[in-house]
mmCIF file as Biopython writes it, N, C-alpha, C and O atoms, coordinates in Angstrom:
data_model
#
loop_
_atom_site.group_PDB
_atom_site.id
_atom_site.type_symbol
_atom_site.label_atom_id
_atom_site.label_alt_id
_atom_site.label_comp_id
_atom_site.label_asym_id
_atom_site.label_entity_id
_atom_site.label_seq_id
_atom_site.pdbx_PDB_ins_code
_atom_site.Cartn_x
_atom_site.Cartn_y
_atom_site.Cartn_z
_atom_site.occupancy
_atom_site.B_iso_or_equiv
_atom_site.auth_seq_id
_atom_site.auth_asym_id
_atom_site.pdbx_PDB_model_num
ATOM 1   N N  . UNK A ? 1  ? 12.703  18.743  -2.432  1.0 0.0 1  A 1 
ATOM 2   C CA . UNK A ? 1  ? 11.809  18.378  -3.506  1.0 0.0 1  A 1 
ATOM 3   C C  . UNK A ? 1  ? 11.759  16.862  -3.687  1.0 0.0 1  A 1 
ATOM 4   O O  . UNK A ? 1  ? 10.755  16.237  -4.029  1.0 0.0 1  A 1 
ATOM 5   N N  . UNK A ? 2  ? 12.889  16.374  -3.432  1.0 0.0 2  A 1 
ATOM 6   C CA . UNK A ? 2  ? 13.004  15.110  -3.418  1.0 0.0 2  A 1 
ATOM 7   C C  . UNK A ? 2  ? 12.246  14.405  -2.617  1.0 0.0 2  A 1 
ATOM 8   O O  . UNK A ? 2  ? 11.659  13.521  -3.240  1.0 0.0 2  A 1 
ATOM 9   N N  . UNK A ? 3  ? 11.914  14.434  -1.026  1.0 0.0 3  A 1 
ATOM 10  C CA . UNK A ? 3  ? 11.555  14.008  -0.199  1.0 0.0 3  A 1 
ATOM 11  C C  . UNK A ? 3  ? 10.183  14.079  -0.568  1.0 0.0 3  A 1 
ATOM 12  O O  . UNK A ? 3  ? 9.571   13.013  -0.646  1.0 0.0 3  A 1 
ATOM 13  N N  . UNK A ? 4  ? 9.704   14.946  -0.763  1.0 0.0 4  A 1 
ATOM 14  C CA . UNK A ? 4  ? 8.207   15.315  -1.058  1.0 0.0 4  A 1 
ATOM 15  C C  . UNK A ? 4  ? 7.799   14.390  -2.452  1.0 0.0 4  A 1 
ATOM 16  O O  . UNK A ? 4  ? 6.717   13.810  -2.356  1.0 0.0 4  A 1 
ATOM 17  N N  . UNK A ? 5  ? 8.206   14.284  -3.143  1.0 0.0 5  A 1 
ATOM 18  C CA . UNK A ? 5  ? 8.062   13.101  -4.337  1.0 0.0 5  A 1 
ATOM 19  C C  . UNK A ? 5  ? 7.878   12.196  -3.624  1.0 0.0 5  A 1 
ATOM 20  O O  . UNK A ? 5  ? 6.677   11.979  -3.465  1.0 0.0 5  A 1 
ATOM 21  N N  . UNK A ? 6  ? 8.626   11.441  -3.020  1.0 0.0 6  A 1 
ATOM 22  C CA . UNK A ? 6  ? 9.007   10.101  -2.481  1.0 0.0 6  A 1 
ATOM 23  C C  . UNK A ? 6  ? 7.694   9.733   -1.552  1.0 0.0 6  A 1 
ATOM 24  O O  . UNK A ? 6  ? 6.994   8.733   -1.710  1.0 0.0 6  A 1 
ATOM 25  N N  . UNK A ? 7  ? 7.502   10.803  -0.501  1.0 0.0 7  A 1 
ATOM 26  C CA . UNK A ? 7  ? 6.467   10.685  0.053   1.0 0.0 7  A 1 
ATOM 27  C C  . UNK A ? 7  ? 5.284   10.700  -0.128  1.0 0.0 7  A 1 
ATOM 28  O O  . UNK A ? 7  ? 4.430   10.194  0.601   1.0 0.0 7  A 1 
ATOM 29  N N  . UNK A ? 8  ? 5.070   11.484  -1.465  1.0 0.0 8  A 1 
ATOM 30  C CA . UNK A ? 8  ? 3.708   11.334  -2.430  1.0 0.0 8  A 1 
ATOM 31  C C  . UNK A ? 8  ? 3.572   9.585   -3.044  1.0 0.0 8  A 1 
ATOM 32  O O  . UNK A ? 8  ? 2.531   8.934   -2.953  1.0 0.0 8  A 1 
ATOM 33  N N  . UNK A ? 9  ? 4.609   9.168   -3.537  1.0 0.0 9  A 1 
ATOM 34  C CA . UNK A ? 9  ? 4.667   7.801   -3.785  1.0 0.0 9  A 1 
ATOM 35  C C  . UNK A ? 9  ? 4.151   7.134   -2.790  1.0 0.0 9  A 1 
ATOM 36  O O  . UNK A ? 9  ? 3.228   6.322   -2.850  1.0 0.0 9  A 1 
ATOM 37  N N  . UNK A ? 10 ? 4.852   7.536   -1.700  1.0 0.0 10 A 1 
ATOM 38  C CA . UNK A ? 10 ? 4.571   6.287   -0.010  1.0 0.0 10 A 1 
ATOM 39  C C  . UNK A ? 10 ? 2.709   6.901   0.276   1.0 0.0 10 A 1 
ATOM 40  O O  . UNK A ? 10 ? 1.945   6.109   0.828   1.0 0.0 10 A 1 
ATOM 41  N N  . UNK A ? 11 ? 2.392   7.740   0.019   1.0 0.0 11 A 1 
ATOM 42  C CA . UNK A ? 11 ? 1.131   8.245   0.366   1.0 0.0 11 A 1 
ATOM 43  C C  . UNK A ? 11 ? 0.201   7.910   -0.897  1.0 0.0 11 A 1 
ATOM 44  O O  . UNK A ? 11 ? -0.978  7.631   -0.679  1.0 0.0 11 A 1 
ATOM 45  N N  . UNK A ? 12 ? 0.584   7.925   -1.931  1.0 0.0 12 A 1 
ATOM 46  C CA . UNK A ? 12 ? -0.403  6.933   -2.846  1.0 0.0 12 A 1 
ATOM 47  C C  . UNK A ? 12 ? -0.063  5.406   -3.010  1.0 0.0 12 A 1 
ATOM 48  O O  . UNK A ? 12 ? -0.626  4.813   -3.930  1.0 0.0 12 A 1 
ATOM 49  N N  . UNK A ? 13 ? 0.549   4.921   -2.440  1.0 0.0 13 A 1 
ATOM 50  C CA . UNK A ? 13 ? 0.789   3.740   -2.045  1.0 0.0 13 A 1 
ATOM 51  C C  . UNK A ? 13 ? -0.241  3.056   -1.259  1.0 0.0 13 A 1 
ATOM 52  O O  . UNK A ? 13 ? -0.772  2.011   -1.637  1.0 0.0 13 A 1 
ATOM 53  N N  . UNK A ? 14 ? -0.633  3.906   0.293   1.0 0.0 14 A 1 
ATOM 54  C CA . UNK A ? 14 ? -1.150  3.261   1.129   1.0 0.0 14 A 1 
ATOM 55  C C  . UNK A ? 14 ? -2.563  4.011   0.735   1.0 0.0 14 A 1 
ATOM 56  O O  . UNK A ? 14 ? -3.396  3.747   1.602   1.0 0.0 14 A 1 
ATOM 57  N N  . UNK A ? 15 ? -3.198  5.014   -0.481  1.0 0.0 15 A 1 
ATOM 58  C CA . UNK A ? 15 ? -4.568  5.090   -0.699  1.0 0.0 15 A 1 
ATOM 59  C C  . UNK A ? 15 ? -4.579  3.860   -1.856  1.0 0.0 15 A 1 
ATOM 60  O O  . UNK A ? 15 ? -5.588  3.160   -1.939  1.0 0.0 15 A 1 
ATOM 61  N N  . UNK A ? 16 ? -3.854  3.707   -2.417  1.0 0.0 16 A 1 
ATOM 62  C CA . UNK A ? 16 ? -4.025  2.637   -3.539  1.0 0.0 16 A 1 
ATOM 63  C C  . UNK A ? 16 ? -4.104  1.150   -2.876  1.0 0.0 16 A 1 
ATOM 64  O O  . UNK A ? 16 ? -4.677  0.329   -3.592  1.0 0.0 16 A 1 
ATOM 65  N N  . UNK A ? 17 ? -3.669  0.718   -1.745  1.0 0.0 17 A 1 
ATOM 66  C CA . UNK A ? 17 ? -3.879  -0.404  -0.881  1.0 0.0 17 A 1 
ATOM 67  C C  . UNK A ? 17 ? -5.038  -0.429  -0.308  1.0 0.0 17 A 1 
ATOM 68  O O  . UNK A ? 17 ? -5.741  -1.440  -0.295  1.0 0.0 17 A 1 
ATOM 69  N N  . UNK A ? 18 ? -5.342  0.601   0.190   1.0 0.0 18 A 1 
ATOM 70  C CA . UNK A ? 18 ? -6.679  0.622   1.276   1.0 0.0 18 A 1 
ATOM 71  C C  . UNK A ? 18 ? -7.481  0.916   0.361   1.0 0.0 18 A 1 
ATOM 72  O O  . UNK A ? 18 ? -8.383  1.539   0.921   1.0 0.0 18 A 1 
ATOM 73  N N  . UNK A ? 19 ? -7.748  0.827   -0.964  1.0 0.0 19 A 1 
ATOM 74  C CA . UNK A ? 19 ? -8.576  0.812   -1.646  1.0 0.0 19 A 1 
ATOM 75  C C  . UNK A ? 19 ? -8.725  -0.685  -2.389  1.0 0.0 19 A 1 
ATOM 76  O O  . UNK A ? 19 ? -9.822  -1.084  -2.782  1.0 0.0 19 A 1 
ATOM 77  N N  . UNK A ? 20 ? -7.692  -1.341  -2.513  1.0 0.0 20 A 1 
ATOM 78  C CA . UNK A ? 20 ? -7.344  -2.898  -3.120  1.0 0.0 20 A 1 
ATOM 79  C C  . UNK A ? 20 ? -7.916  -3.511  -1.797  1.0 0.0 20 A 1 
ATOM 80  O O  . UNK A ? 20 ? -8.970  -4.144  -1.846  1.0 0.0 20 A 1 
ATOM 81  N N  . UNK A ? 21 ? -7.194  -3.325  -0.526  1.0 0.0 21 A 1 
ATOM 82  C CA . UNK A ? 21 ? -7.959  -4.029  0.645   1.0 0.0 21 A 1 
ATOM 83  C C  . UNK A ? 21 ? -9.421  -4.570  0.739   1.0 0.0 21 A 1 
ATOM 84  O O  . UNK A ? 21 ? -9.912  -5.696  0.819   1.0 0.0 21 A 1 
ATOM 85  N N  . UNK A ? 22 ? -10.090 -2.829  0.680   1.0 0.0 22 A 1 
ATOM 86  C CA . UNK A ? 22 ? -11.486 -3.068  0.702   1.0 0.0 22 A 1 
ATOM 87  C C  . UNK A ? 22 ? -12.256 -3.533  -0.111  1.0 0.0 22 A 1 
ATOM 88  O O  . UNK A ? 22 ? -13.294 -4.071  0.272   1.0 0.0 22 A 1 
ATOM 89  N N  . UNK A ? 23 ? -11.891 -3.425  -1.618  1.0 0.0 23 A 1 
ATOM 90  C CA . UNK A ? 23 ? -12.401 -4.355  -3.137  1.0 0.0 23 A 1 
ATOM 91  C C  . UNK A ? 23 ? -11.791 -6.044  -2.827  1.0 0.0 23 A 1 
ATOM 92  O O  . UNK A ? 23 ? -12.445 -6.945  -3.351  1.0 0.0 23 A 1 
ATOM 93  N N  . UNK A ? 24 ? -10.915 -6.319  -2.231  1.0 0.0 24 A 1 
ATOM 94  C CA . UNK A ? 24 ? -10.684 -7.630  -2.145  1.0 0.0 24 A 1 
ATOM 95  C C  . UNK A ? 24 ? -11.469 -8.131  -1.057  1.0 0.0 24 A 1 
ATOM 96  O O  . UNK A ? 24 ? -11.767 -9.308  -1.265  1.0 0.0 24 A 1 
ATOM 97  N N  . UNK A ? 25 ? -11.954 -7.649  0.113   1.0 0.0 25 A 1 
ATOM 98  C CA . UNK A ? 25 ? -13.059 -7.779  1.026   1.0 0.0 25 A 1 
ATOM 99  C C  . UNK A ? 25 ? -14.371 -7.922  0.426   1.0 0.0 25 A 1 
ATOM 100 O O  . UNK A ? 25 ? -15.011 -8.973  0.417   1.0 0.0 25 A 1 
ATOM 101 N N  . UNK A ? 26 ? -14.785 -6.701  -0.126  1.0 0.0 26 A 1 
ATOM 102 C CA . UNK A ? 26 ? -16.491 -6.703  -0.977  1.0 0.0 26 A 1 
ATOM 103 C C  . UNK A ? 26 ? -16.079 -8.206  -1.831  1.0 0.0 26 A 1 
ATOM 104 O O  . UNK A ? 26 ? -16.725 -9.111  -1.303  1.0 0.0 26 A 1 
ATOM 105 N N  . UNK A ? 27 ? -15.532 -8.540  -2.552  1.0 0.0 27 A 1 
ATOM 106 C CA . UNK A ? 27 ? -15.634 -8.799  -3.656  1.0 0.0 27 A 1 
ATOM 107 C C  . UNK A ? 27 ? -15.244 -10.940 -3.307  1.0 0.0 27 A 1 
ATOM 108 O O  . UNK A ? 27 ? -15.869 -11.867 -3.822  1.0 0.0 27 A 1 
ATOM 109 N N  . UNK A ? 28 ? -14.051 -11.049 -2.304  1.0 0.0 28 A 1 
ATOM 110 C CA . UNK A ? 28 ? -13.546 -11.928 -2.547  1.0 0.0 28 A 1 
ATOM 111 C C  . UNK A ? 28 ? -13.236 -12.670 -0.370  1.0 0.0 28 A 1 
ATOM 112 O O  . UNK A ? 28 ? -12.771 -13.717 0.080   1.0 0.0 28 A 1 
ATOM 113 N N  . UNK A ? 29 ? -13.741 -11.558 0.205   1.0 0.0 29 A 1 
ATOM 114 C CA . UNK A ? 29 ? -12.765 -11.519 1.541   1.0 0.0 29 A 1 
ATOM 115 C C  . UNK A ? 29 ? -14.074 -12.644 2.505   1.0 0.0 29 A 1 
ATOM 116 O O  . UNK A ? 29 ? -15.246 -12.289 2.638   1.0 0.0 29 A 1 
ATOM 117 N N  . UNK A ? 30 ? -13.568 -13.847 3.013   1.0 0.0 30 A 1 
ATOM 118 C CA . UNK A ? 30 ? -14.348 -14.715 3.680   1.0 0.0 30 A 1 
ATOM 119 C C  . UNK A ? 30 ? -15.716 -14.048 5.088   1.0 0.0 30 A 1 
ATOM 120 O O  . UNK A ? 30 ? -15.704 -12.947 5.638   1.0 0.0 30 A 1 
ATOM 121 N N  . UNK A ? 31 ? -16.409 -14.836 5.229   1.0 0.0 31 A 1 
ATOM 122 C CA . UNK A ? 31 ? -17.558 -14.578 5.849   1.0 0.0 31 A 1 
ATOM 123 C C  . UNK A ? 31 ? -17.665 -15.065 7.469   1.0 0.0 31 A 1 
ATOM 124 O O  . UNK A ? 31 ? -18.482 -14.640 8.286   1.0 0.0 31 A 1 
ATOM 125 N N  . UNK A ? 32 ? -16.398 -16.280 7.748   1.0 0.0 32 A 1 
ATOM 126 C CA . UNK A ? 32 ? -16.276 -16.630 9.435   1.0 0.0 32 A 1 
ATOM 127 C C  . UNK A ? 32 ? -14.414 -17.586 9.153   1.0 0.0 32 A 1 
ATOM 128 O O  . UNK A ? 32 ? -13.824 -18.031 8.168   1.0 0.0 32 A 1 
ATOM 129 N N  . UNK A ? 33 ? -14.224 -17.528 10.105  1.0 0.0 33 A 1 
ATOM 130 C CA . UNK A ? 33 ? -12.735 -18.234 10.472  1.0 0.0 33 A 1 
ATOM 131 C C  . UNK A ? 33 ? -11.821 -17.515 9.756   1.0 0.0 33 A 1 
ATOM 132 O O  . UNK A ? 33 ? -10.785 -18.162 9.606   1.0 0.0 33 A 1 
ATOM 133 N N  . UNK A ? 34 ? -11.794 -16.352 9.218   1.0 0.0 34 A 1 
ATOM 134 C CA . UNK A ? 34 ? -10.509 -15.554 8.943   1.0 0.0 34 A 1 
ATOM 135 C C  . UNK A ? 34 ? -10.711 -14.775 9.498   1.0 0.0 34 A 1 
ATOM 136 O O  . UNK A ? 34 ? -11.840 -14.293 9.405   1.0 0.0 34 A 1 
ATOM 137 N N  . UNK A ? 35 ? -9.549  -14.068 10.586  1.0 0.0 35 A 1 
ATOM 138 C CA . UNK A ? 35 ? -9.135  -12.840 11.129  1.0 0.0 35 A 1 
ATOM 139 C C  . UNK A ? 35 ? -9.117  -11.755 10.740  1.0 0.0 35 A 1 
ATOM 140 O O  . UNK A ? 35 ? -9.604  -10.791 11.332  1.0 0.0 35 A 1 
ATOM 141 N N  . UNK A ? 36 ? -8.452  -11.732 9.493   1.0 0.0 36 A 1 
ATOM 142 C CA . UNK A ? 36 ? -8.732  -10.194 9.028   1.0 0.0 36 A 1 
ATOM 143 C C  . UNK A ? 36 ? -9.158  -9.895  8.047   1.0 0.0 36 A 1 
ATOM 144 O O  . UNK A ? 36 ? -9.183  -8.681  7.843   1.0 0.0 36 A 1 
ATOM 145 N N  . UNK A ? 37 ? -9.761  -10.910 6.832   1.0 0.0 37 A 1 
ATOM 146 C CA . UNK A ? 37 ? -10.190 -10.872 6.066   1.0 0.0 37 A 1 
ATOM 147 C C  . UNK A ? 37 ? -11.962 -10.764 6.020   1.0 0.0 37 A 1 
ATOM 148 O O  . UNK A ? 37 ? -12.732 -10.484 5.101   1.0 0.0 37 A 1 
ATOM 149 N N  . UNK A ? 38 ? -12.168 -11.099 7.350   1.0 0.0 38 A 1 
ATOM 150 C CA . UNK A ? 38 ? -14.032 -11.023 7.442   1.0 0.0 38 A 1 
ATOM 151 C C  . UNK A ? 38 ? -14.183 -9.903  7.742   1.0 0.0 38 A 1 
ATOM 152 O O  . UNK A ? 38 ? -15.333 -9.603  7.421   1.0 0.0 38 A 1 
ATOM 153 N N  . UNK A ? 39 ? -13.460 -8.703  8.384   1.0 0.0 39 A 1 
ATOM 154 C CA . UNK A ? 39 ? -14.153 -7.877  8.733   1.0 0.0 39 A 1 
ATOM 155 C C  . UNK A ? 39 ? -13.351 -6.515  7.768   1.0 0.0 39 A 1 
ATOM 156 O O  . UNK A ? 39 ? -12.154 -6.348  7.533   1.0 0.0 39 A 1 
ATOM 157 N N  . UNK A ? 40 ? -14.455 -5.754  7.393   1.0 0.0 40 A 1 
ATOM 158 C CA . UNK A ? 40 ? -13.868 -4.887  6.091   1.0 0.0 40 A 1 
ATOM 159 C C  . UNK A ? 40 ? -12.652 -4.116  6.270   1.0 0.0 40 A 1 
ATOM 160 O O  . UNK A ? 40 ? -11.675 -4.251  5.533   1.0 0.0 40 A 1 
ATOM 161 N N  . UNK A ? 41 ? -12.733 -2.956  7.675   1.0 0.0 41 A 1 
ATOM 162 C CA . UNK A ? 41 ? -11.896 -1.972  8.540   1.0 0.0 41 A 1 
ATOM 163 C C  . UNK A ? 41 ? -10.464 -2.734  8.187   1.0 0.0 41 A 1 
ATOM 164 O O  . UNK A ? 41 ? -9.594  -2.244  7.467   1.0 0.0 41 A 1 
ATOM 165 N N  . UNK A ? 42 ? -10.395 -3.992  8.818   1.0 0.0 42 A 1 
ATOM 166 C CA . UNK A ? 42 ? -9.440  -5.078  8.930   1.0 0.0 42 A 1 
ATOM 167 C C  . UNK A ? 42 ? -8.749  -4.894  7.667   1.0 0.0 42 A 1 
ATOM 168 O O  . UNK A ? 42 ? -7.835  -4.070  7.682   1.0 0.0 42 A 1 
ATOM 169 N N  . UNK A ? 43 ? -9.012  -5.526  6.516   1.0 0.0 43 A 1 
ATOM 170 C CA . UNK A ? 43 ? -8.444  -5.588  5.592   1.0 0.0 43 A 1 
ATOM 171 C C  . UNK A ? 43 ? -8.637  -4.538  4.864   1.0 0.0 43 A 1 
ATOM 172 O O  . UNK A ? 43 ? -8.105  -4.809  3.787   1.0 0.0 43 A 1 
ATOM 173 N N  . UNK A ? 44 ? -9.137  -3.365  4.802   1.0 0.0 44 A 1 
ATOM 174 C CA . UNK A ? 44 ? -8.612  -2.317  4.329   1.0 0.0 44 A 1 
ATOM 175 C C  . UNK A ? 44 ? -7.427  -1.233  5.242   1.0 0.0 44 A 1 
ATOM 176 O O  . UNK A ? 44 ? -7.209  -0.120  4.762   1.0 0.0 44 A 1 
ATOM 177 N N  . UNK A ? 45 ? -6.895  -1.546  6.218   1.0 0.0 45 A 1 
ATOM 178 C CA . UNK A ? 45 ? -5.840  -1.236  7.155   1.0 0.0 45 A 1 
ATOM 179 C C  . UNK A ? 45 ? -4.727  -2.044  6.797   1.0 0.0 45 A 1 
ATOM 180 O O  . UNK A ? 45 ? -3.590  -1.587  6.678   1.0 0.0 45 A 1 
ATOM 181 N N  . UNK A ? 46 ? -5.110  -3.557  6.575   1.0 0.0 46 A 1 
ATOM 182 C CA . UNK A ? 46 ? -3.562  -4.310  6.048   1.0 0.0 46 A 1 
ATOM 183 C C  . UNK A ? 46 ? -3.453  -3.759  4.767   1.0 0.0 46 A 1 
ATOM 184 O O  . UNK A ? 46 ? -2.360  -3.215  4.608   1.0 0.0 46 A 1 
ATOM 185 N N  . UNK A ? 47 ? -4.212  -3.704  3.771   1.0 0.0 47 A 1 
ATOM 186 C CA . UNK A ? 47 ? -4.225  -3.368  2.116   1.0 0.0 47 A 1 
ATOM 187 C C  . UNK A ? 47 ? -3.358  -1.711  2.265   1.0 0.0 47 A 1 
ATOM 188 O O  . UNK A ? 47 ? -2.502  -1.227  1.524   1.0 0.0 47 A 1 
ATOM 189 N N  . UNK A ? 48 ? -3.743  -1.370  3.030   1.0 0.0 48 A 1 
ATOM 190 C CA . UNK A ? 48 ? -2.913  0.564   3.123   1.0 0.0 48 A 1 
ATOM 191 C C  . UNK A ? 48 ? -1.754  -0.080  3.555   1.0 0.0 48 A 1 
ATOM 192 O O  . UNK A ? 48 ? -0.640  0.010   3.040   1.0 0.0 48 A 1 
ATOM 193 N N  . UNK A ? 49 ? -2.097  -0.771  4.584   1.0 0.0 49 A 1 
ATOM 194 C CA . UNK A ? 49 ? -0.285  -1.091  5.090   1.0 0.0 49 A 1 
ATOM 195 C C  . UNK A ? 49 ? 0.596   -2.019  4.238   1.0 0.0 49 A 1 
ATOM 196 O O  . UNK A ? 49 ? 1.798   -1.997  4.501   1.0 0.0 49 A 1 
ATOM 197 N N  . UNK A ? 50 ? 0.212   -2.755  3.347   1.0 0.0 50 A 1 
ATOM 198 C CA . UNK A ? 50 ? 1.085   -3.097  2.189   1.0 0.0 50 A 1 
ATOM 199 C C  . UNK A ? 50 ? 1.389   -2.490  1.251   1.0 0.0 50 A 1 
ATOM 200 O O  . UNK A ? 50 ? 2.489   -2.492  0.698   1.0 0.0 50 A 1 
ATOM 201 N N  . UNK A ? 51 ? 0.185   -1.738  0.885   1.0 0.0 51 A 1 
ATOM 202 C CA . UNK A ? 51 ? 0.990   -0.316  -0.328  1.0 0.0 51 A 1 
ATOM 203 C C  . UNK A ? 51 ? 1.703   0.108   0.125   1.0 0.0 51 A 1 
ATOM 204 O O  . UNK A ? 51 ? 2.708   -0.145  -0.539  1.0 0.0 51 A 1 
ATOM 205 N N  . UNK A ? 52 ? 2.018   0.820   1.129   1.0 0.0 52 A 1 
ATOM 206 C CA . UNK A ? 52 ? 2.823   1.698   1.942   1.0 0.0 52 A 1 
ATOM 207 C C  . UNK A ? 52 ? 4.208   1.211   2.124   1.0 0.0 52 A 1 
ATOM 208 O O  . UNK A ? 52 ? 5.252   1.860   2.071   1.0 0.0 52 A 1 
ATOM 209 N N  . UNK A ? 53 ? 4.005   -0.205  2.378   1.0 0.0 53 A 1 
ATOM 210 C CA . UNK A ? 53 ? 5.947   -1.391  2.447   1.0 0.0 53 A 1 
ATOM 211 C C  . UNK A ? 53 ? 6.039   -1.261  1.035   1.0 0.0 53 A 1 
ATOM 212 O O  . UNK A ? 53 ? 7.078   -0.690  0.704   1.0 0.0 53 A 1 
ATOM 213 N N  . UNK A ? 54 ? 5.281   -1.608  0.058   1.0 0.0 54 A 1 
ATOM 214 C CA . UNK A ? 54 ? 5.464   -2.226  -1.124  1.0 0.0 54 A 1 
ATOM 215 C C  . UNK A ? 54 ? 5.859   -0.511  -2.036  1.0 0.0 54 A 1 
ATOM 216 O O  . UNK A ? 54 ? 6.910   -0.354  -2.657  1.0 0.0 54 A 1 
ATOM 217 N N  . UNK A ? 55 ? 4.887   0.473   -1.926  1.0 0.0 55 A 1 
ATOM 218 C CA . UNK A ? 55 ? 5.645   1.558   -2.475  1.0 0.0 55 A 1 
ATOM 219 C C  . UNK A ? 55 ? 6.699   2.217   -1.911  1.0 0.0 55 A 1 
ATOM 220 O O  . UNK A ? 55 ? 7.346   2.870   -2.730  1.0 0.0 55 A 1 
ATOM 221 N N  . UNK A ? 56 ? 7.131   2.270   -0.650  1.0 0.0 56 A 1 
ATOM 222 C CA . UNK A ? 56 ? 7.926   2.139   0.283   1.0 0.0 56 A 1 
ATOM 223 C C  . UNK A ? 56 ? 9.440   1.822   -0.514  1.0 0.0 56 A 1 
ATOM 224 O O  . UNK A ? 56 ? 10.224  2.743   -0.741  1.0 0.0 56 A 1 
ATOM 225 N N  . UNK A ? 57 ? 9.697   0.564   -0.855  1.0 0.0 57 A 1 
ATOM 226 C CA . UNK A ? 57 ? 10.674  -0.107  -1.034  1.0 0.0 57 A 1 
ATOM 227 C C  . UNK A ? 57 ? 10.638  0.335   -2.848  1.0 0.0 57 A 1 
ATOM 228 O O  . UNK A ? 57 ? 11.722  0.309   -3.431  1.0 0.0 57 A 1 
ATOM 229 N N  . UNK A ? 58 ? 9.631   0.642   -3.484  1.0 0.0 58 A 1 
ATOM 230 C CA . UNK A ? 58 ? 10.211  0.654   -5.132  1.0 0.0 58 A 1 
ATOM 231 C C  . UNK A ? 58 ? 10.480  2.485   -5.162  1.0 0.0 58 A 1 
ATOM 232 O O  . UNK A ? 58 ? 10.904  3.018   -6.187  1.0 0.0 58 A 1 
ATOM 233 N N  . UNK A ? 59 ? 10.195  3.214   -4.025  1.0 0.0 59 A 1 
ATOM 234 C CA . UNK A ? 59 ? 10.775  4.529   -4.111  1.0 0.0 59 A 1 
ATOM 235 C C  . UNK A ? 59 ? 12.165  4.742   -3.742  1.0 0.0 59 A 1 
ATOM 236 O O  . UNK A ? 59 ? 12.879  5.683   -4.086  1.0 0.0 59 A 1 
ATOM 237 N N  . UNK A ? 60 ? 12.471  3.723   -2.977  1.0 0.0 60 A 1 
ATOM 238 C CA . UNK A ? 60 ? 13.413  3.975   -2.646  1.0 0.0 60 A 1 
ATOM 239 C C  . UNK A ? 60 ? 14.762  3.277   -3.692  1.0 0.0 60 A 1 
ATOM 240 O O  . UNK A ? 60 ? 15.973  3.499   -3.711  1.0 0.0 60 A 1 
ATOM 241 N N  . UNK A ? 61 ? 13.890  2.379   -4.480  1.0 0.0 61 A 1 
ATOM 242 C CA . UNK A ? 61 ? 14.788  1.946   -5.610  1.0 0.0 61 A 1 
ATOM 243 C C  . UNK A ? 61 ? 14.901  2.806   -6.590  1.0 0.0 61 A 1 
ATOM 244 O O  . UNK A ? 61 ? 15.898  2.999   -7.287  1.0 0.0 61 A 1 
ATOM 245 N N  . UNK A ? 62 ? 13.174  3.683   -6.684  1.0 0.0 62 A 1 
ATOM 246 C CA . UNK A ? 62 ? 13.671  4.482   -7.859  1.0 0.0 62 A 1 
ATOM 247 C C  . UNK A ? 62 ? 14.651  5.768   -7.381  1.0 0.0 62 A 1 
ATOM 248 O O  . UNK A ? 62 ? 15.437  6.221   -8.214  1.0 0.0 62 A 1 
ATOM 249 N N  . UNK A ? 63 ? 14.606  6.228   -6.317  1.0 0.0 63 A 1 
ATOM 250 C CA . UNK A ? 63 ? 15.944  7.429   -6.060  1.0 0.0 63 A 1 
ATOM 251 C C  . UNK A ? 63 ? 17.104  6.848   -5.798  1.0 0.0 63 A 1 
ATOM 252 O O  . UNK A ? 63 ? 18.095  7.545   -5.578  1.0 0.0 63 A 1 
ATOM 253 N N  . UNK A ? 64 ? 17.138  6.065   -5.787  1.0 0.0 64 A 1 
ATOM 254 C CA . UNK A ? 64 ? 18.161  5.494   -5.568  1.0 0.0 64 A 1 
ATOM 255 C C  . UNK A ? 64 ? 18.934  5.731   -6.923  1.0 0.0 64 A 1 
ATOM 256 O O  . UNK A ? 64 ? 20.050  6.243   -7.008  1.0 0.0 64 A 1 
ATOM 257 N N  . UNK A ? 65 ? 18.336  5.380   -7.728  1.0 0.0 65 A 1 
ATOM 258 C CA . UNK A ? 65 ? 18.617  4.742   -9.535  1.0 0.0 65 A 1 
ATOM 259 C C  . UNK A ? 65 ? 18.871  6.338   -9.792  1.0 0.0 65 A 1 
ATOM 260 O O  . UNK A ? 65 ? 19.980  6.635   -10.237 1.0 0.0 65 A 1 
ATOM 261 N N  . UNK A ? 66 ? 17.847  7.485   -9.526  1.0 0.0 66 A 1 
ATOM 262 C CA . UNK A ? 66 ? 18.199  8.418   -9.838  1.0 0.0 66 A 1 
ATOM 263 C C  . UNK A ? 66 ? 19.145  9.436   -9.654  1.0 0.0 66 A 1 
ATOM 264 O O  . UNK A ? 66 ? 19.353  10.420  -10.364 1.0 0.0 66 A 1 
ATOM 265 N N  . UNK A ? 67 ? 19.928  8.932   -8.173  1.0 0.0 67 A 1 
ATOM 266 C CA . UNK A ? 67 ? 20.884  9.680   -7.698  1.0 0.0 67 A 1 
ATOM 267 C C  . UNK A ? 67 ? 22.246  9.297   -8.112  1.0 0.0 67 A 1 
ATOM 268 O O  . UNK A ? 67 ? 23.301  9.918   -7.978  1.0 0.0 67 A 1 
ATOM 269 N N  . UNK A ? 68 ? 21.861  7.423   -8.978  1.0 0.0 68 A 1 
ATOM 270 C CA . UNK A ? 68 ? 23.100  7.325   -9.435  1.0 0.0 68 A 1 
ATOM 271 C C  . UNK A ? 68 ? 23.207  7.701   -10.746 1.0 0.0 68 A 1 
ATOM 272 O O  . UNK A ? 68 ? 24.262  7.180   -11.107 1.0 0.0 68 A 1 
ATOM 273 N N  . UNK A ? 69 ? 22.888  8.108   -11.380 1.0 0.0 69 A 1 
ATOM 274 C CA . UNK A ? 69 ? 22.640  8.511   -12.873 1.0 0.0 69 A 1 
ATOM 275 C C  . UNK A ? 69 ? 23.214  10.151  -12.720 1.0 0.0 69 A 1 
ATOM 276 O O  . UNK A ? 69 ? 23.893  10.453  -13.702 1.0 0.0 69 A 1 
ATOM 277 N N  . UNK A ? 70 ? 23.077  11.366  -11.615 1.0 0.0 70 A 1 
ATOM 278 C CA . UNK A ? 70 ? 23.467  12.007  -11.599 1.0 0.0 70 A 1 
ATOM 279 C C  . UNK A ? 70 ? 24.226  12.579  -10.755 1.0 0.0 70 A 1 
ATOM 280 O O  . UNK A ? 70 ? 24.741  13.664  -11.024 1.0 0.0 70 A 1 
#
């Protein structure tokens, strides 16, 4: 049960990135001389792949916290 939590975290992690990715592209992401920021695919693939490190690492703080508590 545990695992399956954790992984729901890591899996709304990387829809909540690849959704920040692609709004920071429409909205803010350059038009020539950036690599991955001009082209949309691009930065909505890094944006999933930073939710994914970034929820990644605070799940594993929060079971962590929770396994020491009980």
């Amino acid at each position: 049960m545990v695992k399956r939590n954790k992984y729901l975290l890591i899996a709304s992690g990387v829809v909540l990135g690849a959704i920040s990715g692609f709004l920071y592209w429409n909205y803010y992401g350059c038009t020539n001389g950036c690599p991955i920021k001009s082209i949309w695919w691009r930065m909505t693939l890094w944006g999933a792949v930073m939710g994914g490190l970034i929820m990644s690492m605070v799940s594993d703080y929060l079971f962590k916290k929770a396994k020491e508590k009980s």
